[in-house]
Structures are given as C-alpha cells and as structure tokens.
C-alpha positions in Angstrom: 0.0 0.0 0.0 1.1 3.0 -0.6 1.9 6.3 1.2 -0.6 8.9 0.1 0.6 12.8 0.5 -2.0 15.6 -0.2 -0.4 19.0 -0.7 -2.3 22.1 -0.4 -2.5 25.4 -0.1 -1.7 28.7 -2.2 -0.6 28.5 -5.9 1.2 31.2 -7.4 2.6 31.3 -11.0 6.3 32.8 -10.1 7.8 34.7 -13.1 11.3 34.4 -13.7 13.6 37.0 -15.2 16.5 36.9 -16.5 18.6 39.7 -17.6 20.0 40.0 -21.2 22.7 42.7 -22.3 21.5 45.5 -24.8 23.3 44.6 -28.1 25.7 47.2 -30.1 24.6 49.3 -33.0 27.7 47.8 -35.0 26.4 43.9 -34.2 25.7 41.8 -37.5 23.0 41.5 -38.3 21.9 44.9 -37.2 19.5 45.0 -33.6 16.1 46.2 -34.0 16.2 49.6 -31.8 14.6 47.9 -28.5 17.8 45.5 -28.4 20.0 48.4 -27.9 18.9 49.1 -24.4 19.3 46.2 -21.6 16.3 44.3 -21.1 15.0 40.8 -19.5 13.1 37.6 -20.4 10.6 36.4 -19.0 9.5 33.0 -17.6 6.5 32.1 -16.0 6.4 28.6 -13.7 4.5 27.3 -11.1 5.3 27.8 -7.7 3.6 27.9 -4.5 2.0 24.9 -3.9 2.6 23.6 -7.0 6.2 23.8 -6.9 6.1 22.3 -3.1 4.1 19.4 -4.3 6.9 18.9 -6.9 9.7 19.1 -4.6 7.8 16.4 -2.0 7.5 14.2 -5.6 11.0 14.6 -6.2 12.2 13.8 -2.9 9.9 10.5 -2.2 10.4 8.8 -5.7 8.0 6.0 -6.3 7.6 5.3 -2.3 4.5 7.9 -2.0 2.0 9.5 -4.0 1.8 12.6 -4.0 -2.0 15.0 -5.0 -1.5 18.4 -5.5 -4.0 21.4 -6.5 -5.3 21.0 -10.0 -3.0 22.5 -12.5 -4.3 25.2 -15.5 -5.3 24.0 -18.6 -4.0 27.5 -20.2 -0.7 27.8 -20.6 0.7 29.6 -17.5 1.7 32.9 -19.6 -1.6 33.4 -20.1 -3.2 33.7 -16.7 -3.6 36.6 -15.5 -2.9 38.1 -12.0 -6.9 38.7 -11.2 -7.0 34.7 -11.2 -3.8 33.3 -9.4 -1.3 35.2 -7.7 1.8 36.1 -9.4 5.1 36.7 -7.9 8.1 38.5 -9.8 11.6 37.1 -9.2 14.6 38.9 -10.7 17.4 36.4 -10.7 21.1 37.0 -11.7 24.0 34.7 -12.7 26.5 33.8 -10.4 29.3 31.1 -9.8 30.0 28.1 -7.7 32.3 25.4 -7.4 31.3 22.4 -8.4 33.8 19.1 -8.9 36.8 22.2 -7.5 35.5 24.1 -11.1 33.9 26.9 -10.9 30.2 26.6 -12.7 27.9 29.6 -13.6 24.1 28.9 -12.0 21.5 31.5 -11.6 20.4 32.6 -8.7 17.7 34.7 -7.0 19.1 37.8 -6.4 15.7 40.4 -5.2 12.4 39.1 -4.6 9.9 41.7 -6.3 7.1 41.4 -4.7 3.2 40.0 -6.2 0.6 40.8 -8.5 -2.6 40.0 -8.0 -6.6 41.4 -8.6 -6.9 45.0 -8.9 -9.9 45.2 -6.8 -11.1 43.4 -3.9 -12.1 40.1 -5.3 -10.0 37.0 -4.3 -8.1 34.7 -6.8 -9.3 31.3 -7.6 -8.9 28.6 -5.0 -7.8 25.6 -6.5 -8.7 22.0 -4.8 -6.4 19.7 -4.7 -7.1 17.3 -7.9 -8.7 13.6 -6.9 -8.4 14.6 -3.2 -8.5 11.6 -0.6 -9.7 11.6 3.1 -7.2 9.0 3.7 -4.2 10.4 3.3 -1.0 10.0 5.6 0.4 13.0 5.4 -1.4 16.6 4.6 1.1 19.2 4.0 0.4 22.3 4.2 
C-alpha cells in the first residue's frame, strides 16, 4: 500500500527573469532599436503549492504519492494576476564550485514582490485534484 501525501494550499505562477545585455549598433546582423537598451526575459512557472508538491514528488520517488492542487489548462503565460497570484523574481547569474571548477548557475538575487486582482475580489482557489480523506500525510 502506498503512502498517500495531499499537498495544499496557495498557488502562485512565479515569473522568472532573467537579464540579457542590450546589443551594439555595430552587431551583424543589425539590432532592432529595443535591443540596444538592456532588457530581461521572462518565464513564467509554477510555484507555490505547485512547486512544493513537486519538490515532495521529487524527494519521495515511487515510495509515495503525491495530489497536489489541479494545475491550469491555459498555458501559465496566459493567466492573469486577477485569477492566481503572481510573484516576480529577478534572478542573476552567479558562480560556484562544483567538482573544484567553478560553474555559472542562476540565482535569486531580489524578490519583487506579487501581483494579484486590482480590486477586492480574491483569486481562484484551487482544490487539490482527486483529493482523498485518507491520506498520511497533509502538508500544508
């Protein structure tokens, strides 16, 4: 039998961003005039619960099974702030030795803060898909 693991609670899509280096007028081919400034991409990914449940999935293999909240059927780009919390994440590349060589990673370097319905109104509450009263473990 095995061990069940319901993970619940808030999701939020986090958006990662990444800085890129403005390009030089004399670059072939030429850069549109946007790409001469410094500027950042953007990467939207589930966190929150979603990225807990993940980390729980990760860590107990095929020993446990883990439910999490029901995921979007949009992709996550396209949700908007007025339906599930978004938090903004400005990370920065950084180095650390790995093997005694140093590798390059990225790293979180300021946490920005959330966006999330202009008004009043809450964001959606999603249930935890196929949810069992049984569970062994309810995390939180």
């Amino acid at each position: 039998m095995w061990t069940l693991i319901v993970v619940a609670g808030d999701v939020c899509i986090d958006w990662l961003s990444v800085p890129i280096e403005s390009l030089r007028p004399e670059d072939s081919p030429p850069p549109m005039n946007w790409q001469l400034r410094d500027g950042r991409h953007m990467f939207a990914r589930a966190g929150g619960t979603w990225l807990t449940a993940d980390f729980v999935a990760a860590a107990v293999g095929k020993s446990a099974q883990v439910l999490k909240p029901t995921e979007e059927k949009d992709p996550l780009e396209n949700v908007p702030p007025d339906e599930i919390i978004h938090s903004m994440l400005m990370l920065g590349s950084s180095d650390r030795l790995r093997d005694k060589e140093e590798v390059p990673y990225w790293v979180v370097k300021k946490f920005d803060g959330y966006a999330g319905p202009l008004d009043s109104k809450r964001s959606k509450v999603k249930s935890v898909k196929n949810d069992a009263r049984d569970a062994q473990i309810v995390l939180l």
